[in-house]
C-alpha positions as CSV (number, residue, x, y, z in Angstrom):
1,X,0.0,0.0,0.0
2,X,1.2,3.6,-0.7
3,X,-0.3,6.1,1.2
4,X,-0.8,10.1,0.6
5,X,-0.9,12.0,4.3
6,X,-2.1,16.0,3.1
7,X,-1.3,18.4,5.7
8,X,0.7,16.2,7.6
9,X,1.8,19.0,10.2
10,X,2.7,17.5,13.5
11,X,1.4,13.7,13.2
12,X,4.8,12.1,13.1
13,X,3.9,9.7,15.0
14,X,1.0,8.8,13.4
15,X,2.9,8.0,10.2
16,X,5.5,5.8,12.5
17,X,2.9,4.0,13.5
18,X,1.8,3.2,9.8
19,X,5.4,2.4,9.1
20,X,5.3,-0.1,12.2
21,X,2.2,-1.8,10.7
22,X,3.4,-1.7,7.0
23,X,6.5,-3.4,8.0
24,X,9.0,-2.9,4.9
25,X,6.2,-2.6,2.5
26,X,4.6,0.6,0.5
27,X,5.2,3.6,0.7
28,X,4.3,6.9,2.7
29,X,4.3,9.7,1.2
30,X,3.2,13.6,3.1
31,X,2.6,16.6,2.1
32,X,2.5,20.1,3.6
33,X,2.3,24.0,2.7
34,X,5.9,24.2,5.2
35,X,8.9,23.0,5.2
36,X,8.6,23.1,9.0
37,X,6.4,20.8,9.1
38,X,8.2,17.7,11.1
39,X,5.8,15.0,9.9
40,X,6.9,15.3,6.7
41,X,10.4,14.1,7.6
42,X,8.7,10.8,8.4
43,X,7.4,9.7,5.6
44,X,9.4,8.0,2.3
45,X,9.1,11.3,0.7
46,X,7.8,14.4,0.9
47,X,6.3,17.4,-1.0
48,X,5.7,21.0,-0.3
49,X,2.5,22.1,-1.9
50,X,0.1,25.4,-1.9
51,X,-2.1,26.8,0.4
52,X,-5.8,24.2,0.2
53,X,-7.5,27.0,-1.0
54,X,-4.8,27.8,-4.4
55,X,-6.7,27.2,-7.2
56,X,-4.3,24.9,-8.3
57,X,-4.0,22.8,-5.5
58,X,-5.8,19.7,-6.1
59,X,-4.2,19.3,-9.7
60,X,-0.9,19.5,-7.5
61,X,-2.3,16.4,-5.2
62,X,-3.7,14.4,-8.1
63,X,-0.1,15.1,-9.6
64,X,1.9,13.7,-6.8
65,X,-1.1,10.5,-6.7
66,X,0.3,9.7,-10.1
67,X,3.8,10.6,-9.6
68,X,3.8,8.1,-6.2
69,X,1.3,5.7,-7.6
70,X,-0.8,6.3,-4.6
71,X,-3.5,3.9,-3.5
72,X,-5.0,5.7,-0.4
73,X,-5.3,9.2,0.4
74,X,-6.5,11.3,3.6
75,X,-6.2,14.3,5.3
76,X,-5.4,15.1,9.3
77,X,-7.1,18.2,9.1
78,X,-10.6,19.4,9.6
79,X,-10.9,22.6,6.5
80,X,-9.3,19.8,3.6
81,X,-11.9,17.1,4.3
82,X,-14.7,18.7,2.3
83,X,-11.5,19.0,-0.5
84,X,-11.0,15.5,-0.8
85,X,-14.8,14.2,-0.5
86,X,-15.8,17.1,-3.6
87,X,-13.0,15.6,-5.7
88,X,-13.4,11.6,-5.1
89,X,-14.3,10.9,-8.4
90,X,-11.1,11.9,-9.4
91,X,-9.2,10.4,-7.0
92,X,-11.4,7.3,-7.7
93,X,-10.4,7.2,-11.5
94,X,-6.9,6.8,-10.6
95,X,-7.7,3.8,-8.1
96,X,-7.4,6.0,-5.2
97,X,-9.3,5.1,-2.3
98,X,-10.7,8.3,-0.5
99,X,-10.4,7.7,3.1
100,X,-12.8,11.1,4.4
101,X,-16.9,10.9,4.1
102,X,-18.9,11.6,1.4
103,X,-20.5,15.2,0.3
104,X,-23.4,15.5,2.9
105,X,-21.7,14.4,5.9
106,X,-18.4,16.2,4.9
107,X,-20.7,19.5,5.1
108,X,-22.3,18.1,8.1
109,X,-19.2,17.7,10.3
110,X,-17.6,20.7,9.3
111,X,-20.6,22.9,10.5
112,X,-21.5,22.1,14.0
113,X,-24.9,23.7,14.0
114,X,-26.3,21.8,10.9
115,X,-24.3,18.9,12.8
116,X,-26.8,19.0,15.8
117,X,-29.7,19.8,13.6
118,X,-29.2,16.6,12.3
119,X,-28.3,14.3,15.3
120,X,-31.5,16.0,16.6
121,X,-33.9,15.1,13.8
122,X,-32.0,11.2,13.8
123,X,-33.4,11.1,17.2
124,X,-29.7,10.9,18.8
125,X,-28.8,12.4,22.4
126,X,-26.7,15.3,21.7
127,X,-25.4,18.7,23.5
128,X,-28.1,21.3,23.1
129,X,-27.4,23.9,20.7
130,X,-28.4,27.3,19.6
131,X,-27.1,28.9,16.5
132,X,-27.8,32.7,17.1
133,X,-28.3,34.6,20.2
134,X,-32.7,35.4,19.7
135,X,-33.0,31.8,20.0
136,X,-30.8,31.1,23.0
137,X,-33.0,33.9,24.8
138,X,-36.2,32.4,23.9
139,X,-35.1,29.1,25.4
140,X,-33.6,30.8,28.4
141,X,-36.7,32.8,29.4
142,X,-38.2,29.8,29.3
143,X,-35.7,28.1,31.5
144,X,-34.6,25.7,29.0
145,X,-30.8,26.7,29.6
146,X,-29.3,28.3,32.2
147,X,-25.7,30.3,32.8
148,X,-22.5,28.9,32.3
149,X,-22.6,28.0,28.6
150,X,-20.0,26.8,25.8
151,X,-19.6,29.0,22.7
152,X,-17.2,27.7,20.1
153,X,-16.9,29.0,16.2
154,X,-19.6,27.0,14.4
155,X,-17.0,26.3,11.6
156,X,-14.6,26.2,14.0
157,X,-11.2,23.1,14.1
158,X,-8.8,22.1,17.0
159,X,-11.1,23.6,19.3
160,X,-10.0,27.8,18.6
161,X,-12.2,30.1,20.0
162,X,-14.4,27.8,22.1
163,X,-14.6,28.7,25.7
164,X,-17.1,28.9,28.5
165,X,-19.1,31.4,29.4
166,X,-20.5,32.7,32.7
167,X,-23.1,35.1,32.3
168,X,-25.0,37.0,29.9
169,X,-23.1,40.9,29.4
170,X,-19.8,38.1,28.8
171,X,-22.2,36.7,25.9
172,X,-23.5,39.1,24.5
173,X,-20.1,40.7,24.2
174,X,-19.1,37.3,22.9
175,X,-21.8,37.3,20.1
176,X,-21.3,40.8,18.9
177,X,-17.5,40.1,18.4
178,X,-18.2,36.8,16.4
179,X,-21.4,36.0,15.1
180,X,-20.9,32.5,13.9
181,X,-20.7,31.4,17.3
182,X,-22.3,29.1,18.0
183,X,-24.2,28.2,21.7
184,X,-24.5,25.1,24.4
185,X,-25.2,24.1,27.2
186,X,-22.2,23.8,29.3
187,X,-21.5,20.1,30.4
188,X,-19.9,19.2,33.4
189,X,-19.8,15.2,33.2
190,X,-17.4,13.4,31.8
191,X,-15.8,13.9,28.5
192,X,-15.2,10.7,26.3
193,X,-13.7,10.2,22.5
194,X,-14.0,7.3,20.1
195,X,-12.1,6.2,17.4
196,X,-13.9,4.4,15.0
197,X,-13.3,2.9,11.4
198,X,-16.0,2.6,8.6
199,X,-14.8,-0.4,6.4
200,X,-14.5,1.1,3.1
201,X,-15.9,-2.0,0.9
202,X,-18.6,-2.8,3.5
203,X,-19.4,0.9,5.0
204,X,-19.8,-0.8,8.4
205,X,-18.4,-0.4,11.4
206,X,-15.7,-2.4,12.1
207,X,-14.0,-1.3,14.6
208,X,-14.3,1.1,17.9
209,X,-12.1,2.1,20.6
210,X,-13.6,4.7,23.4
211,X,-11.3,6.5,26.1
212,X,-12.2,9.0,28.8
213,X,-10.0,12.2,28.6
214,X,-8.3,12.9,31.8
215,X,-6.6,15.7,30.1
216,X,-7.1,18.3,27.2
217,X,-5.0,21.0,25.2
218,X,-6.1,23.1,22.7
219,X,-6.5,20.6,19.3
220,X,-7.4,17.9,21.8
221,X,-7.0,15.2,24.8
222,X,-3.1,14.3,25.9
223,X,-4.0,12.1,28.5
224,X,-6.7,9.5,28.3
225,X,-7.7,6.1,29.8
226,X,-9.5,2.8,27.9
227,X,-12.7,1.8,29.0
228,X,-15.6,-0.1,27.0
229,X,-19.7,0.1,27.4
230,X,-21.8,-2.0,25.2
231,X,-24.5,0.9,25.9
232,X,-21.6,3.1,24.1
233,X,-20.4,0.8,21.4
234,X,-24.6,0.2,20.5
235,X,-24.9,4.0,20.8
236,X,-22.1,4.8,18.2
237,X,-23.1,2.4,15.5
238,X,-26.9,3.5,15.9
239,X,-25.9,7.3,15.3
240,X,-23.6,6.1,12.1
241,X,-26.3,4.5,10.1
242,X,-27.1,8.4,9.6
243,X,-24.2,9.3,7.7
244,X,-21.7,8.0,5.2
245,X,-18.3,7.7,6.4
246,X,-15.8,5.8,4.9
247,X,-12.5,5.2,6.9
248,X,-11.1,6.5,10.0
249,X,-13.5,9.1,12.2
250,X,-13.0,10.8,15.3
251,X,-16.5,11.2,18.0
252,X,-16.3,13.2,20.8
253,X,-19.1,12.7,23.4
254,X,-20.1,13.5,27.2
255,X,-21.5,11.3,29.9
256,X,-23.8,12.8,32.0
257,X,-26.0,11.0,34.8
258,X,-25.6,7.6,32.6
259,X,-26.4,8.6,29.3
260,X,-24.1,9.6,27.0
261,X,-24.5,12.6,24.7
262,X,-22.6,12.8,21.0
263,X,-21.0,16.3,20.7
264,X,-18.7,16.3,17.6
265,X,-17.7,14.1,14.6
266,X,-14.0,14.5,13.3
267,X,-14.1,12.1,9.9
268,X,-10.5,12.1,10.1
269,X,-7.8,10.3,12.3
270,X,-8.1,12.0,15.6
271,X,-4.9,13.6,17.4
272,X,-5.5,10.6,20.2
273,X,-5.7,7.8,18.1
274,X,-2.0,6.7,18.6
275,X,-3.8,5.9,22.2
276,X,-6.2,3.3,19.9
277,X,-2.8,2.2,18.4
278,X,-1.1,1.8,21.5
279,X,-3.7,-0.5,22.8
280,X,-3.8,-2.8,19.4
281,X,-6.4,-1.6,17.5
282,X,-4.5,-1.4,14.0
283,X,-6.2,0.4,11.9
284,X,-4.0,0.5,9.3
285,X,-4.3,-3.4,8.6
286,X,-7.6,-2.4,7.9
287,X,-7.1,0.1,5.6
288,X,-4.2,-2.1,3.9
289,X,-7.4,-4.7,3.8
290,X,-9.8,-2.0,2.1
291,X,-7.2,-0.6,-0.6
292,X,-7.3,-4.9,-1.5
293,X,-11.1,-5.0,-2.3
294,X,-11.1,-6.8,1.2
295,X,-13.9,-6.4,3.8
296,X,-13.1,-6.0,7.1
297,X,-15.1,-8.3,9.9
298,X,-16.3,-6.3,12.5
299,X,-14.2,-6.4,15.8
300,X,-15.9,-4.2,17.8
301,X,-14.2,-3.4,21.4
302,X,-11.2,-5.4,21.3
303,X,-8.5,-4.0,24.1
304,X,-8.2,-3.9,27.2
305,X,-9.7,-1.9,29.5
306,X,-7.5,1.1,32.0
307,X,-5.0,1.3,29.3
308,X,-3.9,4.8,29.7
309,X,-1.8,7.1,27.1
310,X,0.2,10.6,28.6
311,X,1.6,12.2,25.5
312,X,5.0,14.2,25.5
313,X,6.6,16.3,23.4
314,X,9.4,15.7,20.8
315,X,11.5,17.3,18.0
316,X,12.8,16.9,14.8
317,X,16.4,17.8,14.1
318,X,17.6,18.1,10.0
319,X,20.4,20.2,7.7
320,X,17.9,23.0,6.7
């Protein structure tokens, strides 16, 4: 297998786990807009391309697909997603298998009001939301919602711009500043992620790994602990069926009082998946499976439990 990381960034060590798993076979190839970029010094080779949003930039990806003979291509960024699922036909043409979602639930998971609009209408237990401040009053005159709250950019990635909020002079100051804010309730239970891969032949799920975050940066967890709930598990492959994912996801949720509420859907690998890694759950064998024609049987839950991950920081050292 030869695989295409775009905006590889910081994930080094997500492409030395792929090397790990491929063993001595295929290739890995990463690309970024910097030459400061250290992932890109872990992969077989590298290329520096445009900004996502150059006109000419995904000519310049489909280029490098043909130069490198690519057979699976993703992202680890939220804005490039949509990118890759608008141009899968042409990736497809080459034999390229797309690993990000398809058109709708791109959109869907890159707008977080239209995201809970959704999971609302599918009837699944999710963070109440309000996507302008007239409609946030309304339901707090009516005692639907009360102070603190969570505002974070409705477009928003890695989690910029979304803080909590204690009263309502700090939100209204809040909404004037950025409209496309976008309003919840503030939840104080605890906060849980999934990883979770959609077999590309099949478009099941095959495979899900949950964690409880014991610690969070801005872009995400950095400390987190294994557990498994067959409520969870059930509660994750219910909500699926309602989109159309095709490879590795991200799912952030909250517990709260026993139930558990879905908050966010990254269709990409999520910055604590080397945690899933850690603890055996490979997903690259799947996606080696997948770029095969090969569909994966679901194996659903398989680690152990209290397995914990505390990331750290590391650098990259090269002849500029």
């Amino acid at each position: 297998m030869n695989i295409l990381f775009c905006s590889a960034g910081r994930r080094a060590q997500l492409l030395k786990n792929f090397r790990r798993s491929m063993g001595n076979e295929g290739k890995i190839v990463a690309t970024d807009l910097s030459p400061y970029a250290p992932a890109l010094y872990f992969a077989d080779r590298h290329y520096l391309v445009p900004r996502i949003d150059d006109p000419t930039y995904v000519d310049v990806i489909l280029n490098i697909c043909k130069e490198e003979e690519i057979d699976a291509i993703t992202t680890v960024i939220d804005p490039e997603i949509e990118i890759l699922s608008e141009n899968r036909s042409r990736f497809e043409a080459l034999g390229i298998t797309v690993l990000a979602p398809y058109d709708s639930s791109a959109r869907l998971c890159f707008d977080k009001f239209a995201l809970y609009e959704h999971l609302t209408s599918c009837g699944i237990p999710t963070v109440l939301t309000f996507g302008d401040m007239d409609t946030f009053l309304e339901a707090y005159r009516e005692k639907k919602i009360d102070f603190p709250v969570f505002v974070k950019p409705r477009n928003g990635s890695g989690s910029v711009g979304a803080r909590r909020v204690g009263g309502m002079s700090e939100l209204a100051a809040a909404m004037e500043a950025d409209p496309t804010l976008i309003i919840q309730e503030y939840m104080q239970g605890q906060d849980l992620d999934a990883d979770v891969y959609i077999d590309t032949v099949s478009k099941r799920v095959v495979s899900a790994f949950t964690k409880r975050k014991l610690s969070t940066t801005i872009g995400g967890a950095n400390k987190t602990v294994s557990f498994k709930d067959p409520k969870l598990f059930d509660l994750i492959s219910e909500a699926l069926t309602h989109f159309q994912f095709n490879g590795p996801i991200d799912i952030d949720f909250f517990e709260k009082d026993g139930a558990y509420y879905l908050s966010e859907i990254n269709p990409r690998f999520g910055g604590a998946y080397l945690h899933a890694y850690g603890a055996g759950v490979d997903f690259v064998k799947l996606i080696e499976n997948n770029v095969k024609g090969i569909a994966n049987e679901p194996s659903i839950g398989n680690y152990e439990e209290k397995v914990v991950m505390m990331m750290y920081d590391d650098v990259v050292i090269i002849k500029e």
